[in-house]
N, C-alpha and C positions, 0 to 999 in steps of 0.2 A: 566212144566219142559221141556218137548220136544219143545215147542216153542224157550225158552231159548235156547237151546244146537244147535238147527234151523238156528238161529241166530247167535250165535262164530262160528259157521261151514263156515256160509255166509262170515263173514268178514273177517277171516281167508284166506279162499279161494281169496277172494278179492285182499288182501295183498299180498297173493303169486306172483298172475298174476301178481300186479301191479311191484311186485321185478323183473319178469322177463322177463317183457318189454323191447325192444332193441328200442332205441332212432333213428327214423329215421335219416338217412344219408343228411347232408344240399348240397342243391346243390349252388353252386357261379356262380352269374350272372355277365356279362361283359359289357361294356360300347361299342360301334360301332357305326360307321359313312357309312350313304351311301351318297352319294356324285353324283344329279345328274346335268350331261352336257345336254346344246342345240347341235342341228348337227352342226355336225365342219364348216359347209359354213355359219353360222349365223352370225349374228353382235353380239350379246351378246355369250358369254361362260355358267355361271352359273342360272338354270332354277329355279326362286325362282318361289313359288306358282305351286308345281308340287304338283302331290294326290299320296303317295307311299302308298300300300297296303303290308302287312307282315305278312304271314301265317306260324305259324309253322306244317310242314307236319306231327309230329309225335301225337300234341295236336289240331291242328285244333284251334288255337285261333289266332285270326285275329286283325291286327290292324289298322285303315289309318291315315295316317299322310300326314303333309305340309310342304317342304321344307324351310328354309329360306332365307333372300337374297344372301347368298353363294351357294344355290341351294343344301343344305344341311337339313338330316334329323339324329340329335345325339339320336342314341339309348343308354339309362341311364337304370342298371340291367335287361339286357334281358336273357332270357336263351340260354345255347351252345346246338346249335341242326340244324336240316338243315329246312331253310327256302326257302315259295317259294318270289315273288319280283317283281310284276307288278307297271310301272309306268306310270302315263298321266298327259299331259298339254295340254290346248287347249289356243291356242296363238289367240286372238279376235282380231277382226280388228282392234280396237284402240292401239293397242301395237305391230300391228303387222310390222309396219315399223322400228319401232327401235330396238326391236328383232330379225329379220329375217331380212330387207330387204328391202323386196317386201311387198307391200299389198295384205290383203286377210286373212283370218279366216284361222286356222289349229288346226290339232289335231297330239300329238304326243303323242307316249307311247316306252314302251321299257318293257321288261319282263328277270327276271331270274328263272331259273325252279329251281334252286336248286343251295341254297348259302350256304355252307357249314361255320357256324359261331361258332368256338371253341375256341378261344382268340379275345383280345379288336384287334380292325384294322379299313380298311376302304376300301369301294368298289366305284368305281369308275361307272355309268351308264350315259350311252348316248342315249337319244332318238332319234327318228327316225319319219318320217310319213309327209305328204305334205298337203298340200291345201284340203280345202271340195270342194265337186263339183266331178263332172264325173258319169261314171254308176258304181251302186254298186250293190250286191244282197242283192236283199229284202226279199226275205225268198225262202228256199228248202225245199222241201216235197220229203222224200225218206224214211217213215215206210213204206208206205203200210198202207189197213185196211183189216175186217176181211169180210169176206163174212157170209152172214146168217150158211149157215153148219161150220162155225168160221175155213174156211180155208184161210192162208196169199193169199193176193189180194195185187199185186206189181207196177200195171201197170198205177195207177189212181199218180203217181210223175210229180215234176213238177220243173221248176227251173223259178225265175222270176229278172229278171233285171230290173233295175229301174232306172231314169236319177235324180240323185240328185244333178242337177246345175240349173244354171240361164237361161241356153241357149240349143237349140236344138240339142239333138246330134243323132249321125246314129251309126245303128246298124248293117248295113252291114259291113260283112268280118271279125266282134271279133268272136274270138273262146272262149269256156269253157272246161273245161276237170277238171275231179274225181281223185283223188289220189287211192290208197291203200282202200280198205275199213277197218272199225272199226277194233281196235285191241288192246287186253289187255298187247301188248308187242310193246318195242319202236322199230322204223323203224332204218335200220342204213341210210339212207338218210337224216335224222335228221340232221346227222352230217355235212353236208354240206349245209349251210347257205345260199347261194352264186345262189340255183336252187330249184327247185322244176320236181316231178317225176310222170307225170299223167299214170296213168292204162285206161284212156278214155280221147278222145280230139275230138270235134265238132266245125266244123263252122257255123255260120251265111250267107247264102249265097249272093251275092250282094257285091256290088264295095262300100271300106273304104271312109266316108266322102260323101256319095250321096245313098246310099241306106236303106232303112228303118228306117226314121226320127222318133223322139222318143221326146216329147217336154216334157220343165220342169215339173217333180211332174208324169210322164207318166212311164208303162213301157212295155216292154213285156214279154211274158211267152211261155215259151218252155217246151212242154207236154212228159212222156214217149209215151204215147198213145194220139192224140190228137180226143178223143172224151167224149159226156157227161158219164162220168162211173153211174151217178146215174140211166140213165132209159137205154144205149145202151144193147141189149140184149148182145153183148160181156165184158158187164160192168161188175158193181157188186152193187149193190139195196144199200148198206150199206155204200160205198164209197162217201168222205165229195166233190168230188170236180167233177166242169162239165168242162172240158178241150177242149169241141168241138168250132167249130168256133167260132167267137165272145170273146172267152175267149183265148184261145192258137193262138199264131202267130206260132209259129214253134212246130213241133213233130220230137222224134229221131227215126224216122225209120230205124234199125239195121237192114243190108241187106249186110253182107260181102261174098265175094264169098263163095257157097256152101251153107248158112244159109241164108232161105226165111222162118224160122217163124214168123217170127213176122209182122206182119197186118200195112198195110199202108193204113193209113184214107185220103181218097178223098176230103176232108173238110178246112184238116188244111195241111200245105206246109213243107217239109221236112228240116230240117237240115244238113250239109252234115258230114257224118261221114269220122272222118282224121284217129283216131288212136284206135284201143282195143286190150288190154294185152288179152283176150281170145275171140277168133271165135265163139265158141260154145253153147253159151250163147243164148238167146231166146230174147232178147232184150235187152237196157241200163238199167243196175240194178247198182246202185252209193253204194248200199250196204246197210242194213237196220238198221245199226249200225253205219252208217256216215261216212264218208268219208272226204277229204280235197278238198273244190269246188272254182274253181279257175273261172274269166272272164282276159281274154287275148287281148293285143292289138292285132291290123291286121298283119300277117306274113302267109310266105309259111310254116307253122309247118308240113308238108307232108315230107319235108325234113331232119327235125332235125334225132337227133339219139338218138335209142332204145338202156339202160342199163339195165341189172340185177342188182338187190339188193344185195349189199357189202357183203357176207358174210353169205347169204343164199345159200341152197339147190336146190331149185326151177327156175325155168327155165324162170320163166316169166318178161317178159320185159316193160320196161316202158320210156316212151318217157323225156327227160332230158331239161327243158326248164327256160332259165334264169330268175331268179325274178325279174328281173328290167322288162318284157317283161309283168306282173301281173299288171294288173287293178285294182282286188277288189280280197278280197279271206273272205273265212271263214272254220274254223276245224273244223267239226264238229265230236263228239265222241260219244263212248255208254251211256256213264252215267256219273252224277258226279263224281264218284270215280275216275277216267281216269286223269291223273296226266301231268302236260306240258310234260315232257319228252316223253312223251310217241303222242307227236304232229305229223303234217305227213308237215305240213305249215310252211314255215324260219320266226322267229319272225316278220320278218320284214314286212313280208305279214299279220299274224295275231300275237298277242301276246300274247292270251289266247285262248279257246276254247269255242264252245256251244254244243249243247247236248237235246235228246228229252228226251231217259231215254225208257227201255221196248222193243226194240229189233219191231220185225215186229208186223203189225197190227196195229199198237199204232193209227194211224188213226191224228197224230199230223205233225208239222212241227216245223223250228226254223222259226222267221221273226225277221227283225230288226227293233229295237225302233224307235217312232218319235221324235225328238227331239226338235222341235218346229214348228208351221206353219205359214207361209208367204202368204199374199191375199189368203187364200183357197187351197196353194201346202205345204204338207208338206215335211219338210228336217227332214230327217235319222240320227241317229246318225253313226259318223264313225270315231271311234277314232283307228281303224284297231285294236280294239283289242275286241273280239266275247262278251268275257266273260261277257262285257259291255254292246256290241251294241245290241245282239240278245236276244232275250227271246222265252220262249216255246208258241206257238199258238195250243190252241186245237182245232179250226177248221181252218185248212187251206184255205185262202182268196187269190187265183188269182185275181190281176187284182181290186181287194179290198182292204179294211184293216180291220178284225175282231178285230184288238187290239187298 
C-alpha cells in the first residue's frame, strides 16, 4: 500500500511542476549581408571567393563562409548579438592581373572587432594588404623561462627577421620597435588607425639597400642578450635558446645615459637603440604578456615625436609613427581571451592577433607558419593577419624551424 500512495505522490508531483513550467522566451533571428570590396585601386570591385569567419563574442560559435560573385556572404536566421568579422583573400598569380593589375600573388584580409547586428541590414568590408614578398617576422620569443630555483629568467628573447621573397635583400638601416605591452584593457591609440605608437624603437645599423645582405629563405636574429643562455655562466641551465655568435647577428644592448646595467656581449654587435618610453629599466624587456612588434622601413625615426596616451594619467611617451612607414608587424597578447579591441596594431598592419598564453617563464614563442616550400626555401604565410599566420612554438628555433 505505501508503494501505491509512493507512487500518486510521484505523479502528482510531476504534474504540478509540469503546470508550472514557464515556456522559454523564443528568440527571432534576422537575415544580413556582408558585402565584401577589393582595394579601391583594383580593377575588379566585388571580391568573390573571399573566406569570412563570424564569431559570435557572447556564444563563441564560429562560422566560415565564402563569398559569392557579388563578393557577398547572405546570412539566413542568425542571431542579434555583437559579432567579431575577420576577412581573407589571397589573389594567386593567375588571377592576379585582372583583379589587381599588376602581377604577382597577394593576400588580403580586413577585420571587424565588433559588429553590432540587431536588425536585418548590410555591412559593407574592404580589404586591404599587398604583394608577398619582403622581410617579415618569423617569430618573437618574449616569455622568458624559469631558472632551476623556478625564478623568471627574461633575457634569453629574441626577435627574428626573415626575407620572404625571391631576391636578396639588406638589412641595414630597418628599425623595429614594441608597442605598449600586454594589457587586459583597450589602448585609446586604437582609435587612430592612420599610426601606430612604440614604447621601444631600434635600429639596424649600416647604410639602407648595401648593408647586411639577407638572401631568400635567410634571416637574421636580434638577441636581448646575445649569448648561449644554456651553458654562459651569466645564462640560465634551463633556457631553450643559444643566442651567442653564430646564432644572433644583432643584441639590444640598453645603455641610455645614466643606465650601464645591462652586459654588452663582445661576440655578437649592437643594435642601436633610437627610442624607450622608460630609462630605468635593466634592459629591452617587449613585455612578457606581448606586445605590438613592429619591423620598419629606413628613416631618421630619432626625429619623429614623442605622444602620451589620449586620456590616460601617466606620463609616459611613446614615439608616433605612420603605418604606411610598417613593413611587417604582429599583436601579440596574453591569452586567448584578449578580444580585437583590445589590439595595440591599426588593422591594417595586422588583423587579428597571436598569443603564447601563461605570462613569464612560459619558455615558448609565437613563429609564423610555413606556407609552402620552393627548391628547399620556404615562404611564410602572410595574410597580415597573426590569428592566421602565427602559431605557438614550444621550443623556440633561432635561425631554425622547430615547426
Amino acid at each position: 500500500m505505501k508503494k501505491i500512495n509512493c507512487y500518486l505522490y510521484l505523479v502528482a508531483l510531476l504534474c504540478l511542476l509540469s503546470g508550472c513550467r514557464k515556456d522559454f522566451a523564443t528568440v527571432n533571428t534576422l537575415s544580413y549581408t556582408l558585402a565584401v570590396h577589393y582595394p579601391s585601386n583594383y580593377i575588379e570591385s566585388f571580391a568573390a571567393n573571399a573566406t569570412v569567419t563570424l564569431k559570435n563574442t557572447f556564444t563563441g560559435q564560429q562560422s566560415q563562409l565564402t563569398t559569392n560573385a557579388k563578393g557577398e556572404v547572405d546570412l539566413q536566421d542568425i542571431i542579434p548579438g555583437i559579432y567579431t568579422v575577420t576577412v581573407s583573400r589571397e589573389v594567386t598569380e593567375e588571377e592576379s592581373i585582372s583583379i589587381s593589375g599588376r602581377l604577382g600573388k597577394a593576400f588580403l584580409n580586413a577585420s571587424i572587432p565588433s559588429l553590432r547586428i540587431q536588425e536585418s541590414g548590410k555591412t559593407d568590408i574592404q580589404l586591404s594588404g599587398g604583394a608577398i614578398g619582403g622581410f617579415v617576422i618569423k617569430e618573437f620569443y618574449y616569455t622568458g623561462s624559469r631558472t632551476p630555483n623556478n625564478s623568471s629568467y627574461l633575457y634569453d628573447g629574441f626577435v627574428e627577421i626573415y626575407n620572404n621573397s625571391t631576391d636578396t635583400l639588406y638589412a641595414g638601416g630597418i628599425s623595429f620597435g614594441a608597442t605598449k605591452a600586454g594589457s587586459t584593457l583597450a589602448t585609446k591609440f586604437i582609435d587612430d588607425q592612420q599610426n601606430v605608437y612604440l614604447a621601444s624603437l631600434w635600429t639596424i645599423p649600416g647604410t639602407a639597400g648595401v648593408d647586411h645582405p639577407v638572401a631568400p629563405g635567410k634571416s637574421i636574429v636580434i638577441a636581448v642578450d646575445g649569448i648561449n643562455h644554456k651553458t654562459d655562466p651569466k645564462g640560465n641551465p634551463n633556457a631553450p635558446t643559444d643566442l651567442g655568435a653564430g646564432i644572433a647577428d644583432f643584441e639590444t644592448y640598453f645603455n641610455p645615459p645614466g643606465n650601464s646595467n645591462d652586459t654588452d656581449s663582445p661576440d655578437v654587435p649592437n643594435v642601436t637603440l633610437i627610442y624607450s618610453s622608460s630609462l630605468t629599466i635593466f634592459d629591452w624587456l617587449p613585455g612578457v604578456n606581448g606586445s605590438g612588434l613592429v619591423i620598419l622601413s629606413p628613416d631618421d625615426y630619432a626625429s619623429y615625436e614623442t605622444v602620451t596616451e589620449p586620456g590616460a594619467t601617466a606620463s609616459t611617451r611613446y614615439v608616433k609613427v605612420a603605418a604606411d612607414k610598417v613593413v611587417d608587424g604582429v599583436d601579440c597578447v596574453a591569452n586567448s581571451t584578449i578580444t580585437l579591441d583590445k589590439k595595440r596594431l591599426p588593422l591594417t598592419i595586422d588583423a587579428g592577433v597571436a598569443f603564447v598564453g601563461g605570462g613569464a617563464g612560459t619558455g615558448k614563442s609565437v613563429i609564423r607558419k610555413v606556407r609552402e616550400e620552393i627548391n628547399g626555401i620556404k615562404v611564410l604565410m602572410d595574410t597580415n593577419n597573426s590569428s592566421s599566420d602565427f602559431t605557438i612554438n614550444d621550443t623556440p628555433s633561432p635561425k631554425s624551424y622547430s615547426k
